[in-house]
mmCIF file of the N, C-alpha and C atoms, coordinates in Angstrom:
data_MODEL
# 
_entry.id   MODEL 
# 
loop_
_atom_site.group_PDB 
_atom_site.id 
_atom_site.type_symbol 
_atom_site.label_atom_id 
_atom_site.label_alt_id 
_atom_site.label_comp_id 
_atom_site.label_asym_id 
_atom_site.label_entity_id 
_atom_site.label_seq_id 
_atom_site.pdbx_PDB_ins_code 
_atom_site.Cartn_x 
_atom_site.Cartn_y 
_atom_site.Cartn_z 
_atom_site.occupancy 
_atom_site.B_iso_or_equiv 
_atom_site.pdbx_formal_charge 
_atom_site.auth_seq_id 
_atom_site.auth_comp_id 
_atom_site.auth_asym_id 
_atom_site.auth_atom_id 
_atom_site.pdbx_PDB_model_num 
ATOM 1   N N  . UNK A 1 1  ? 0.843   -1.194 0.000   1.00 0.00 ? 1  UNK A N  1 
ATOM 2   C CA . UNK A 1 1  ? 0.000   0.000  0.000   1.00 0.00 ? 1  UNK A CA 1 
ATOM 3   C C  . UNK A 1 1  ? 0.882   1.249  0.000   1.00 0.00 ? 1  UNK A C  1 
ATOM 4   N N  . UNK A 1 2  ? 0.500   2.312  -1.010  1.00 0.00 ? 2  UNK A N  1 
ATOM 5   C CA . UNK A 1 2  ? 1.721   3.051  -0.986  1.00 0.00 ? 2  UNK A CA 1 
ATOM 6   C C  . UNK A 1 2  ? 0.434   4.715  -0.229  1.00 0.00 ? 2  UNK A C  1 
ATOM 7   N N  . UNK A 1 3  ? 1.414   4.925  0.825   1.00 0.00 ? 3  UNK A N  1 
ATOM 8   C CA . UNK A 1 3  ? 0.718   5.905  1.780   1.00 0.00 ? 3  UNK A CA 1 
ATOM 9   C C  . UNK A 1 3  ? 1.255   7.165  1.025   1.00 0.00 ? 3  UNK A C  1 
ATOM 10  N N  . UNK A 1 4  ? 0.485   8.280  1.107   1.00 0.00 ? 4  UNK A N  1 
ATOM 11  C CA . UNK A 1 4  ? 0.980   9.669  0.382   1.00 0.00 ? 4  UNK A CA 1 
ATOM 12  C C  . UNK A 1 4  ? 0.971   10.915 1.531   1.00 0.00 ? 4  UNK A C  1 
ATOM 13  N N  . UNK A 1 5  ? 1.565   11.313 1.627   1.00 0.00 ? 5  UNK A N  1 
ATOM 14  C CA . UNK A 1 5  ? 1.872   12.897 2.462   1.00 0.00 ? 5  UNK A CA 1 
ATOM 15  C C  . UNK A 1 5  ? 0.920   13.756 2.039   1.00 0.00 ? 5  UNK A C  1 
ATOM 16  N N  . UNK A 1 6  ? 0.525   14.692 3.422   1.00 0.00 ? 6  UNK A N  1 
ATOM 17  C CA . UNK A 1 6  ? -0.467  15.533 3.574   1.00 0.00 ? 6  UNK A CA 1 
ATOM 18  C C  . UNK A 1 6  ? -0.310  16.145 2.108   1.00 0.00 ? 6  UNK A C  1 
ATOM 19  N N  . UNK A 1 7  ? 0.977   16.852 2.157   1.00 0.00 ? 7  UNK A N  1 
ATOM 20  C CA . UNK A 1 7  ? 1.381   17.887 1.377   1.00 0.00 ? 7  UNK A CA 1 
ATOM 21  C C  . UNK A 1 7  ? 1.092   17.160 -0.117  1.00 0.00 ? 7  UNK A C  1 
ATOM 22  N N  . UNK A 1 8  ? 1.314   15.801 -0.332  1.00 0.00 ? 8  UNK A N  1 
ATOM 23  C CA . UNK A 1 8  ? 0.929   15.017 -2.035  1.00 0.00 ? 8  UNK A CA 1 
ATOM 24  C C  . UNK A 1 8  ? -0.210  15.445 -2.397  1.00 0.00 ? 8  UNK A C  1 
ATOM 25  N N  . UNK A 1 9  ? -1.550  15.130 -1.065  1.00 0.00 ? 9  UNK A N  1 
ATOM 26  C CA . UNK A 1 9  ? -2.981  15.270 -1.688  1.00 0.00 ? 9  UNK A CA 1 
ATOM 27  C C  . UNK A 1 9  ? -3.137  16.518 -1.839  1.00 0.00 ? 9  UNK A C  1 
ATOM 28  N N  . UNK A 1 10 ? -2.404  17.772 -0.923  1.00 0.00 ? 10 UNK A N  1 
ATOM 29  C CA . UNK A 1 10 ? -2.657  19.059 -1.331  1.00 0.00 ? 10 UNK A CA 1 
ATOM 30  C C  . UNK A 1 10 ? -2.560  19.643 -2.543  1.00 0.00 ? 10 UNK A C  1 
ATOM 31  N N  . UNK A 1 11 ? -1.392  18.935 -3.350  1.00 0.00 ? 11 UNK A N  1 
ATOM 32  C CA . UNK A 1 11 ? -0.991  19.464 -4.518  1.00 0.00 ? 11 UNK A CA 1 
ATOM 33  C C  . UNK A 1 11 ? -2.417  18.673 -5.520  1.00 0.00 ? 11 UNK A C  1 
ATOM 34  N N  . UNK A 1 12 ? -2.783  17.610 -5.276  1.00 0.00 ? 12 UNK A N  1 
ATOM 35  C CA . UNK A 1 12 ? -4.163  17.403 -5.900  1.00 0.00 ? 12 UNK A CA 1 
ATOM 36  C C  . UNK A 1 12 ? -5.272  18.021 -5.995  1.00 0.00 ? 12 UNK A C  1 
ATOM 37  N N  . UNK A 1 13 ? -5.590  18.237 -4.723  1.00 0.00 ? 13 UNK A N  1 
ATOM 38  C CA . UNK A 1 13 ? -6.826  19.008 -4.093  1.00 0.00 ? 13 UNK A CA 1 
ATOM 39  C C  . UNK A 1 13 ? -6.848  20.133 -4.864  1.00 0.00 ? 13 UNK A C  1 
ATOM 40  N N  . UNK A 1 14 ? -5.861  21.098 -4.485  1.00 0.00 ? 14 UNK A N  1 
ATOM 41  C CA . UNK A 1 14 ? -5.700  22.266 -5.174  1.00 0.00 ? 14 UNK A CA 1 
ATOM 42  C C  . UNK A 1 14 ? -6.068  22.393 -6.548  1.00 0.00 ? 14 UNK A C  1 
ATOM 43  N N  . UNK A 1 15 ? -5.474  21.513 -7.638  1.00 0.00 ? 15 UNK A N  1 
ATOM 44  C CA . UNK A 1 15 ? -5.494  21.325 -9.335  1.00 0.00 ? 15 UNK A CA 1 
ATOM 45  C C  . UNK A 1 15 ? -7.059  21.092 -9.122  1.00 0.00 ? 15 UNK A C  1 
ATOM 46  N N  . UNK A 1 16 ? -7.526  20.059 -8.231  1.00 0.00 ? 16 UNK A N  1 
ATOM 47  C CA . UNK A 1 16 ? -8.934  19.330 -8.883  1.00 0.00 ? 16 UNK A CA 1 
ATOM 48  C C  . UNK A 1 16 ? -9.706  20.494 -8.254  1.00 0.00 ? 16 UNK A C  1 
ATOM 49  N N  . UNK A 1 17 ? -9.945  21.079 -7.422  1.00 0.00 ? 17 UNK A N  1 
ATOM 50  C CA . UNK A 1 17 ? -10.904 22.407 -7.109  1.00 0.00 ? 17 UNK A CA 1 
ATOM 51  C C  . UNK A 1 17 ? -10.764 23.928 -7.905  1.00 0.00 ? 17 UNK A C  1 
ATOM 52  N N  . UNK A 1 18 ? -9.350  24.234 -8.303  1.00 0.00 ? 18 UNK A N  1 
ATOM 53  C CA . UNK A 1 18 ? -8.688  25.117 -9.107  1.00 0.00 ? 18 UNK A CA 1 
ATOM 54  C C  . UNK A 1 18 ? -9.736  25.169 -10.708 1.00 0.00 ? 18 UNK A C  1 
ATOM 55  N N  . UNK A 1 19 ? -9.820  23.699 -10.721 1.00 0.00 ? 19 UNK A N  1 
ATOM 56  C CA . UNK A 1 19 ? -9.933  23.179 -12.405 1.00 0.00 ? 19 UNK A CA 1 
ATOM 57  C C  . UNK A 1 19 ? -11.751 23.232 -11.972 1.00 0.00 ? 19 UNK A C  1 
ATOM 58  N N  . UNK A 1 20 ? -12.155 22.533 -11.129 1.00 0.00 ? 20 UNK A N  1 
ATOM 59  C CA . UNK A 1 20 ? -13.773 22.565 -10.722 1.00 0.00 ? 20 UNK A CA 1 
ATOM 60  C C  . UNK A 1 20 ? -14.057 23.867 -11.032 1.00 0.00 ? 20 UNK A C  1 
ATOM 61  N N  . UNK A 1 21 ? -13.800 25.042 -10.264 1.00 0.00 ? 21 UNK A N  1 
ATOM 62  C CA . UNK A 1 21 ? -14.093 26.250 -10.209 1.00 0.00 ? 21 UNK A CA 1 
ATOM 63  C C  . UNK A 1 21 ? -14.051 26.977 -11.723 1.00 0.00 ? 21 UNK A C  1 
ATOM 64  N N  . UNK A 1 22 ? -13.200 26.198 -12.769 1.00 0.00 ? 22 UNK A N  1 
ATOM 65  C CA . UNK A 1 22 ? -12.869 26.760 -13.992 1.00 0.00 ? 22 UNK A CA 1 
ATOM 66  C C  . UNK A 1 22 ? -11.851 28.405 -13.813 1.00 0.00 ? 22 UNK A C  1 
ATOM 67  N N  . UNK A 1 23 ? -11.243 27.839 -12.918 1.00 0.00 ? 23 UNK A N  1 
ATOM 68  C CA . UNK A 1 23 ? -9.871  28.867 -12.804 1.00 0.00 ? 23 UNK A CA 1 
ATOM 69  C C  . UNK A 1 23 ? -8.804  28.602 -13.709 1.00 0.00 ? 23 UNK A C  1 
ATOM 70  N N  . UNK A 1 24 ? -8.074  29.484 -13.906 1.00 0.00 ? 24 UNK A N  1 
ATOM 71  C CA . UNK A 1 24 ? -6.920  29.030 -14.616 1.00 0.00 ? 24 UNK A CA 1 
ATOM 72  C C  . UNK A 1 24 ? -5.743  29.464 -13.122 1.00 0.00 ? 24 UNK A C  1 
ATOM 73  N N  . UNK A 1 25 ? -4.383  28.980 -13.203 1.00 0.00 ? 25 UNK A N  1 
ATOM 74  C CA . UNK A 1 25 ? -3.863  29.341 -12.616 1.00 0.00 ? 25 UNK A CA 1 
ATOM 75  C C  . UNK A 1 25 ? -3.333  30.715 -12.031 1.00 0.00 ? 25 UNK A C  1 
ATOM 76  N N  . UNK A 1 26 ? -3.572  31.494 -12.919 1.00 0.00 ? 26 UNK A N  1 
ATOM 77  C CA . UNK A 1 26 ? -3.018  32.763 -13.384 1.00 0.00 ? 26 UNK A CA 1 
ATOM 78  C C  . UNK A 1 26 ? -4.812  33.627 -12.444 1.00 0.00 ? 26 UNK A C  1 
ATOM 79  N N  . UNK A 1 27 ? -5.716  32.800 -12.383 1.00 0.00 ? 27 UNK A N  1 
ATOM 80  C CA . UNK A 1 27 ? -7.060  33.876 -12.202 1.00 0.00 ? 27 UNK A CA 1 
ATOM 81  C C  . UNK A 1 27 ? -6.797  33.158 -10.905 1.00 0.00 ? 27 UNK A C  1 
ATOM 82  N N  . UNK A 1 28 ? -6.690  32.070 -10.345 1.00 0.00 ? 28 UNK A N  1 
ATOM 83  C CA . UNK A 1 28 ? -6.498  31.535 -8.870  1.00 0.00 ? 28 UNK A CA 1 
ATOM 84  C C  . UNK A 1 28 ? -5.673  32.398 -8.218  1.00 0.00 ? 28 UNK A C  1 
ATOM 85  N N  . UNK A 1 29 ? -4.111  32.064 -8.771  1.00 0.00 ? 29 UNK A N  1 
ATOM 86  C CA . UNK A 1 29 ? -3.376  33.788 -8.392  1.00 0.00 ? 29 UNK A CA 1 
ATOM 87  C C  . UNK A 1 29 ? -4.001  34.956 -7.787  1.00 0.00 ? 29 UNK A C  1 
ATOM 88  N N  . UNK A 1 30 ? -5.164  35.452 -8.827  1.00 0.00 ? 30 UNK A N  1 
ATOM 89  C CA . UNK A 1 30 ? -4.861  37.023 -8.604  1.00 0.00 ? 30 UNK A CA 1 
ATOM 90  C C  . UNK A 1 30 ? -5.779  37.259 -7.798  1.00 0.00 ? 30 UNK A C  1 
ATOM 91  N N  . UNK A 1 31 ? -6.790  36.262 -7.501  1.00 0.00 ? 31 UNK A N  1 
ATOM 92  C CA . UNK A 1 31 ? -7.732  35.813 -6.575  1.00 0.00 ? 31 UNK A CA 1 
ATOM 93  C C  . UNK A 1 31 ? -7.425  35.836 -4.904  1.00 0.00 ? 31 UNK A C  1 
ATOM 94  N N  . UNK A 1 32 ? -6.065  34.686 -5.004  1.00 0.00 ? 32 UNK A N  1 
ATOM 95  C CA . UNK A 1 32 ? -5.427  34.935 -4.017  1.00 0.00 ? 32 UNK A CA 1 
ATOM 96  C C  . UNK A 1 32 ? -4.204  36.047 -3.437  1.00 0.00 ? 32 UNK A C  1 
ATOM 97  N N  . UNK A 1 33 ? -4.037  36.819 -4.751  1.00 0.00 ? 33 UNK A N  1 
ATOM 98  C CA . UNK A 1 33 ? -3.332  37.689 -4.014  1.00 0.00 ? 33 UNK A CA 1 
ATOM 99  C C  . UNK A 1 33 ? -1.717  37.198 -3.870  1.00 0.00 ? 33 UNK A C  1 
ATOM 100 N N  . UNK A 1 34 ? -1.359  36.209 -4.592  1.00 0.00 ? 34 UNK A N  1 
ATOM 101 C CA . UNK A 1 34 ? -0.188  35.329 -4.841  1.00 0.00 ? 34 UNK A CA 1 
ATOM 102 C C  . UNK A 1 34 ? 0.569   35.364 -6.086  1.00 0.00 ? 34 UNK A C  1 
ATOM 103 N N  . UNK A 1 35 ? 1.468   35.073 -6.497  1.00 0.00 ? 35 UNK A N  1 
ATOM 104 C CA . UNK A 1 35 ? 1.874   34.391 -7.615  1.00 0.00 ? 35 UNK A CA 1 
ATOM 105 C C  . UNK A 1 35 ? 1.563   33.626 -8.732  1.00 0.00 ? 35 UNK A C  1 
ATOM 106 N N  . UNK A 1 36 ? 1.205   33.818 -9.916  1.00 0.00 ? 36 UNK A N  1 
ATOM 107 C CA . UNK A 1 36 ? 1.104   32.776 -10.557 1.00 0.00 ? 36 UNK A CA 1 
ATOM 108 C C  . UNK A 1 36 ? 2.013   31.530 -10.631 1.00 0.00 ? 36 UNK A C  1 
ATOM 109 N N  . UNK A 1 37 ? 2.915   31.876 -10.836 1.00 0.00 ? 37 UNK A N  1 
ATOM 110 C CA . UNK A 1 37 ? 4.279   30.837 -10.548 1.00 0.00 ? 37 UNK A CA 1 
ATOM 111 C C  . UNK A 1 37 ? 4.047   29.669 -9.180  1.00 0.00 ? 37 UNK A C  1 
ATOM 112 N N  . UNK A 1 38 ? 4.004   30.810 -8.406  1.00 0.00 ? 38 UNK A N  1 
ATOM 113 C CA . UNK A 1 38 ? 3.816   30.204 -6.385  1.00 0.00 ? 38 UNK A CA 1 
ATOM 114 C C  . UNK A 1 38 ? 2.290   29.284 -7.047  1.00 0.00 ? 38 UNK A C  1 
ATOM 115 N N  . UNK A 1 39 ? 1.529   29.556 -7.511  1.00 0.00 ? 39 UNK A N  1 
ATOM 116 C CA . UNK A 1 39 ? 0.636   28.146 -7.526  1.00 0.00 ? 39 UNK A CA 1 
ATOM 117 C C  . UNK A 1 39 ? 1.343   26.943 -8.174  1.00 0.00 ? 39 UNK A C  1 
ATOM 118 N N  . UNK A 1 40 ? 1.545   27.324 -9.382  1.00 0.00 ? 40 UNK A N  1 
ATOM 119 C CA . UNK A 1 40 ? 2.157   26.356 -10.432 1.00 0.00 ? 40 UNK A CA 1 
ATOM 120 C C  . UNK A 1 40 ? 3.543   25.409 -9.032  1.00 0.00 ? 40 UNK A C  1 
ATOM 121 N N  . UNK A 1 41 ? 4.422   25.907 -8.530  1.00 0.00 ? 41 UNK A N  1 
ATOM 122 C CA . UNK A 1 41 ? 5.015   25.071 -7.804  1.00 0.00 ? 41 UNK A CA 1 
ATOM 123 C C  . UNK A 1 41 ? 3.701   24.354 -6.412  1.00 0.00 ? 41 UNK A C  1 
ATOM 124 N N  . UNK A 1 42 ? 3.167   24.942 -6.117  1.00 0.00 ? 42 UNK A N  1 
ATOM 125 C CA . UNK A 1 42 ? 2.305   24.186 -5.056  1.00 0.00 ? 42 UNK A CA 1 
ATOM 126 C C  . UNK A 1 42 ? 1.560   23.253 -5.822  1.00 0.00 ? 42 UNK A C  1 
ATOM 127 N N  . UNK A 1 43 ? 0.997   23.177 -7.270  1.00 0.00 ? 43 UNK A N  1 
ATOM 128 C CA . UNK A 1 43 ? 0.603   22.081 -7.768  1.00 0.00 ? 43 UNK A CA 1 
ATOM 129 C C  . UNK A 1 43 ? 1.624   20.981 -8.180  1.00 0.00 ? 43 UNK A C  1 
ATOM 130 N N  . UNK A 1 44 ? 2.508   21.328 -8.296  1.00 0.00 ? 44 UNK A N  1 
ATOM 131 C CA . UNK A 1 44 ? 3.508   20.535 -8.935  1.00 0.00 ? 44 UNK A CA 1 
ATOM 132 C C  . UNK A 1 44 ? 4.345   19.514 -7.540  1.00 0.00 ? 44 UNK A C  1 
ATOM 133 N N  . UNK A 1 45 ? 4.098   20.147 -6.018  1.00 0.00 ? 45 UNK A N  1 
ATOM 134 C CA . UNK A 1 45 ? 4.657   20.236 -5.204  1.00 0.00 ? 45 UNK A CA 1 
ATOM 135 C C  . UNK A 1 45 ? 6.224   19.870 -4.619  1.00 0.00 ? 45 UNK A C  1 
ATOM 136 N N  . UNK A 1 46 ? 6.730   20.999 -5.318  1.00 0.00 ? 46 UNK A N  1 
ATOM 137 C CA . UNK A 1 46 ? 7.553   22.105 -5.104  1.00 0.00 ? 46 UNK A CA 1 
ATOM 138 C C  . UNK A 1 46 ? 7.896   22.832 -4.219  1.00 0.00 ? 46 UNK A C  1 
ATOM 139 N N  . UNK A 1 47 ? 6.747   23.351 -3.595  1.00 0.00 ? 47 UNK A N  1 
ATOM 140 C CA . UNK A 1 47 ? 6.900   24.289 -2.685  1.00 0.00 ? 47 UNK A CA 1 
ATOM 141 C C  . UNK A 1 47 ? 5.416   23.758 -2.054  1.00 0.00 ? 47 UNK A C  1 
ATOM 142 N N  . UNK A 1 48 ? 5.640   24.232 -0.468  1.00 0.00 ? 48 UNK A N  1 
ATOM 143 C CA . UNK A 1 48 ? 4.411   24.326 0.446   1.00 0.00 ? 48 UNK A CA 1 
ATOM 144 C C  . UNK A 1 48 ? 3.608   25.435 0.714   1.00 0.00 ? 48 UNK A C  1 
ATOM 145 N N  . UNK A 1 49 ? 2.173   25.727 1.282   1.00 0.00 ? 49 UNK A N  1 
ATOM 146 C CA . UNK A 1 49 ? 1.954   27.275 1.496   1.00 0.00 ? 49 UNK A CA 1 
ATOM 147 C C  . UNK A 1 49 ? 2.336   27.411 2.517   1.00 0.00 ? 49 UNK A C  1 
ATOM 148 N N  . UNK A 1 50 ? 2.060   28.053 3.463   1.00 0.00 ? 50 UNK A N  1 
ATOM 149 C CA . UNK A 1 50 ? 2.092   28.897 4.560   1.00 0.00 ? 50 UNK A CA 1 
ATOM 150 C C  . UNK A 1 50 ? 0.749   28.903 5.372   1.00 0.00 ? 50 UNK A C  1 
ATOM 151 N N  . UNK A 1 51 ? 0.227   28.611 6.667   1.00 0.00 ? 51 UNK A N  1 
ATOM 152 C CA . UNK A 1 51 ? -1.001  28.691 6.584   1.00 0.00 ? 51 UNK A CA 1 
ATOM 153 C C  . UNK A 1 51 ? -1.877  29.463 6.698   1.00 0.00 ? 51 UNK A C  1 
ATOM 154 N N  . UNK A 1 52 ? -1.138  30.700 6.172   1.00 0.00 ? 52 UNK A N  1 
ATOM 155 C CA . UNK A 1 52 ? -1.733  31.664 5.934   1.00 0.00 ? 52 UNK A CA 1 
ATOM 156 C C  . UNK A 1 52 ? -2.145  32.093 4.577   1.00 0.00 ? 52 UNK A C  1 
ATOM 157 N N  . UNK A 1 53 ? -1.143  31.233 3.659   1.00 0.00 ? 53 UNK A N  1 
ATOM 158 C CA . UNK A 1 53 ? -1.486  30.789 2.101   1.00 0.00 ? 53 UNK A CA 1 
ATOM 159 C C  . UNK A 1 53 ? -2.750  29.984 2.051   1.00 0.00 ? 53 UNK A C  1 
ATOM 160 N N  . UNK A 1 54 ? -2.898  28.756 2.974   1.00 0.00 ? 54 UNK A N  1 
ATOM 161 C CA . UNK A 1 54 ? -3.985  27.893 2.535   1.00 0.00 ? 54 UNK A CA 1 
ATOM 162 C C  . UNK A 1 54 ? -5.140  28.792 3.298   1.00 0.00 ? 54 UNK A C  1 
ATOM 163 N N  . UNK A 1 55 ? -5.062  29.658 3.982   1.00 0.00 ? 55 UNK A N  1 
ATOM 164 C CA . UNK A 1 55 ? -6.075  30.648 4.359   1.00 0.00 ? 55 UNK A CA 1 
ATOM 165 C C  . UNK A 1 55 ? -6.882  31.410 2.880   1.00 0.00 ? 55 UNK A C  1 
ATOM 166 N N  . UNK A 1 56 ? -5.463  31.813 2.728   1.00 0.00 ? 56 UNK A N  1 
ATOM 167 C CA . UNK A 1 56 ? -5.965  32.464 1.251   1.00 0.00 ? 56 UNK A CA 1 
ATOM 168 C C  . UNK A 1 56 ? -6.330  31.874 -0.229  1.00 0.00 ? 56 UNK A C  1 
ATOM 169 N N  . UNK A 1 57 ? -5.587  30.677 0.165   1.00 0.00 ? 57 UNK A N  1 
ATOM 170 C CA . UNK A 1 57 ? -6.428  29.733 -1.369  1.00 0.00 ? 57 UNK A CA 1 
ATOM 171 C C  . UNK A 1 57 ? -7.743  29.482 -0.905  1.00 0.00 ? 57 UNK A C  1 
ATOM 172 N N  . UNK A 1 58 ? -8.081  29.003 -0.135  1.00 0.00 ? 58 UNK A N  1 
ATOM 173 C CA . UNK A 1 58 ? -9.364  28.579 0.226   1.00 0.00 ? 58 UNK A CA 1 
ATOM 174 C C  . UNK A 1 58 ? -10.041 29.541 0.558   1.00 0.00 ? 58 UNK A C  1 
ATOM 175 N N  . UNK A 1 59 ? -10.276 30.667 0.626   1.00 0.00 ? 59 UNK A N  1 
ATOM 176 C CA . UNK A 1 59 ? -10.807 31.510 0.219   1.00 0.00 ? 59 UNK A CA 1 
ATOM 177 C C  . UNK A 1 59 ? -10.948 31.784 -1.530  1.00 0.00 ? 59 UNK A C  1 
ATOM 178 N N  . UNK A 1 60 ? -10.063 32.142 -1.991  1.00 0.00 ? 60 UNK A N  1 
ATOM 179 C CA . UNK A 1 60 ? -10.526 32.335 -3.345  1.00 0.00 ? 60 UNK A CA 1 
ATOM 180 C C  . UNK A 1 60 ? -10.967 31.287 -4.187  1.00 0.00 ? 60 UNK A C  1 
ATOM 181 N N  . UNK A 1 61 ? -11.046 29.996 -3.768  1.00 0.00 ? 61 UNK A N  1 
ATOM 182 C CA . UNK A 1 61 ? -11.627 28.579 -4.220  1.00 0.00 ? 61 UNK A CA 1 
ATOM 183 C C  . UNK A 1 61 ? -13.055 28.398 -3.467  1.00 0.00 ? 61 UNK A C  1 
ATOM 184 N N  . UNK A 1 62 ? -13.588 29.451 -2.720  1.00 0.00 ? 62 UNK A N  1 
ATOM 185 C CA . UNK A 1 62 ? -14.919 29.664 -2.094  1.00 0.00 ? 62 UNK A CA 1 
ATOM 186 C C  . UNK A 1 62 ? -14.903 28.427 -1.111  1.00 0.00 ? 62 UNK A C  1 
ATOM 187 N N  . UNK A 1 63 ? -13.972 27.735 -0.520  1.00 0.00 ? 63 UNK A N  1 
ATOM 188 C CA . UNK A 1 63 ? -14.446 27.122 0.381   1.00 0.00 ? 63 UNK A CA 1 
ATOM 189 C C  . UNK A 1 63 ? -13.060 27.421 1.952   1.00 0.00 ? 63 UNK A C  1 
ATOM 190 N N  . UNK A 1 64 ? -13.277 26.886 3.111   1.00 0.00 ? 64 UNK A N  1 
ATOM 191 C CA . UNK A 1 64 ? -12.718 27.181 3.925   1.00 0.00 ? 64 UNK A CA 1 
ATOM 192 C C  . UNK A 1 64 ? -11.842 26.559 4.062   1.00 0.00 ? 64 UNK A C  1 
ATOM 193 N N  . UNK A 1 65 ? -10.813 27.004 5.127   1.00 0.00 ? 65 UNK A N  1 
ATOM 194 C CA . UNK A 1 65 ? -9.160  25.827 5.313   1.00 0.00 ? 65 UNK A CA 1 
ATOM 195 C C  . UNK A 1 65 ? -9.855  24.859 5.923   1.00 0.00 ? 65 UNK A C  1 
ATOM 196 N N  . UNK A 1 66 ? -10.416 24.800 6.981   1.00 0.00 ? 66 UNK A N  1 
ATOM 197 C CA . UNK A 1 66 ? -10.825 24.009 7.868   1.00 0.00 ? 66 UNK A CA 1 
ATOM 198 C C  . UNK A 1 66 ? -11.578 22.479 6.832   1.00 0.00 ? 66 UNK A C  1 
ATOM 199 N N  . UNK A 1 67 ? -12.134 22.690 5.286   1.00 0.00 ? 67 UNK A N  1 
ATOM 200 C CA . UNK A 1 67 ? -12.636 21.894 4.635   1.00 0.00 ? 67 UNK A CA 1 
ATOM 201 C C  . UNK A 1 67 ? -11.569 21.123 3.923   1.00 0.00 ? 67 UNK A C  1 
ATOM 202 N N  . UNK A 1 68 ? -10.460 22.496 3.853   1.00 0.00 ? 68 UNK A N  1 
ATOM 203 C CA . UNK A 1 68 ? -9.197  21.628 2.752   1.00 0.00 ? 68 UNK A CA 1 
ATOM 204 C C  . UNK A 1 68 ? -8.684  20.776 3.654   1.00 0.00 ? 68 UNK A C  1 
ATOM 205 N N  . UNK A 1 69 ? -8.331  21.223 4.461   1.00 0.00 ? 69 UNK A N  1 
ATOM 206 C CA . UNK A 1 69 ? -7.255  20.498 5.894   1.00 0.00 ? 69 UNK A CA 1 
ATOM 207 C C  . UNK A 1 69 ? -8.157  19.401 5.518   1.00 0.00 ? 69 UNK A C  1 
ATOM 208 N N  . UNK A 1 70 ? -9.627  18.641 6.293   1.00 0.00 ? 70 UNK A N  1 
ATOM 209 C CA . UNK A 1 70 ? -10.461 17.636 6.027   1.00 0.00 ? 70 UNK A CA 1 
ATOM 210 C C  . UNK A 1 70 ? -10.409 16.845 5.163   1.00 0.00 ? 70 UNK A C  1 
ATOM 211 N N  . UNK A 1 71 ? -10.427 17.789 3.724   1.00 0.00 ? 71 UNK A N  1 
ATOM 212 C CA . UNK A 1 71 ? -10.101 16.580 2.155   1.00 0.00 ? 71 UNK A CA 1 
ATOM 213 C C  . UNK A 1 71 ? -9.206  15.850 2.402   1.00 0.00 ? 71 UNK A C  1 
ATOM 214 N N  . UNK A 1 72 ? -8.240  16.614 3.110   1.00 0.00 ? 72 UNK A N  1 
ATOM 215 C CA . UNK A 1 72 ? -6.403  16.209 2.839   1.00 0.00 ? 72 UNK A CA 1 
ATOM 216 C C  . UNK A 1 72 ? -6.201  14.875 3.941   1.00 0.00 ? 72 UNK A C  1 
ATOM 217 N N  . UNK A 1 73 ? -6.987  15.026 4.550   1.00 0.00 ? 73 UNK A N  1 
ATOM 218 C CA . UNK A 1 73 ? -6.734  14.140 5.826   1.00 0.00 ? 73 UNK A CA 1 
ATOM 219 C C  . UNK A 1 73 ? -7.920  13.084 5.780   1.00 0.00 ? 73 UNK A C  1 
ATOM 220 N N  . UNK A 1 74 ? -8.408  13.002 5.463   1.00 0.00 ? 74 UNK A N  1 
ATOM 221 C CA . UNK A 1 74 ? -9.636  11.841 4.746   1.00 0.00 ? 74 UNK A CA 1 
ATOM 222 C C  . UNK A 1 74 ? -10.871 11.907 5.467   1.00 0.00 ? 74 UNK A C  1 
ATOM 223 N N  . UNK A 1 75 ? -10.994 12.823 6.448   1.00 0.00 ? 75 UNK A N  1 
ATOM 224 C CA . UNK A 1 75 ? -12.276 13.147 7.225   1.00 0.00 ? 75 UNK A CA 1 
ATOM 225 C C  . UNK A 1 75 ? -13.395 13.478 6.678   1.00 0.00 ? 75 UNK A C  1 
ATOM 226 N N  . UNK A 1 76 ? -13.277 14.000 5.236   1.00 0.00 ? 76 UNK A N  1 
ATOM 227 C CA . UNK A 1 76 ? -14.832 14.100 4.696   1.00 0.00 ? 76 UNK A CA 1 
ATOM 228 C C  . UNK A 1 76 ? -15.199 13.386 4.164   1.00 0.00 ? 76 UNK A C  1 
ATOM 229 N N  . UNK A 1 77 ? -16.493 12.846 4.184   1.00 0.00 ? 77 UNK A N  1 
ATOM 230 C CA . UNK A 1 77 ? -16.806 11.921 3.286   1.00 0.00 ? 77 UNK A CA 1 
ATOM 231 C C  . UNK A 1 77 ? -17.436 12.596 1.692   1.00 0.00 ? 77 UNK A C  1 
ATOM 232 N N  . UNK A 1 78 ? -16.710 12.174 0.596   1.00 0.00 ? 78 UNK A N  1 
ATOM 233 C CA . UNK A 1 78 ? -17.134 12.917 -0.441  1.00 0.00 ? 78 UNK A CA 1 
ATOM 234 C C  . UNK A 1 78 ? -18.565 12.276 -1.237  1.00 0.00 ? 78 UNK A C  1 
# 
């Protein structure tokens, strides 16, 4: 069984809600007030946010940290 790091599913989560929402990376960015680049490495994972970053993605992805943290950690049932 191959187990994956918080930080693996984040870089998922992110692309598959990014792409749901019909964002492009570049409109997620400016949404958040970030980088276009700084996403492109957090999808790619590259780089980590800050949790004051996943404050601010999840905001401009209309849903809360407290829901991403949940995806990431398998507590919601989808």
């Amino acid at each position: 069984m191959v187990t994956t790091l918080p930080s693996q599913r984040f870089t998922v989560l992110l692309r598959e809600l990014r792409k749901e929402t019909g964002l492009s990376q570049e409109a997620l960015a400016e949404r958040a007030a970030l980088h276009r680049n700084f996403i492109s490495l957090i999808e790619r994972g590259e780089s980590q946010p800050t949790v004051d970053t996943l404050f601010r993605l999840a905001d401009a992805l209309g849903v809360t940290a407290v829901e991403l943290v949940a995806r990431i950690s398998g507590d919601e049932k989808r």
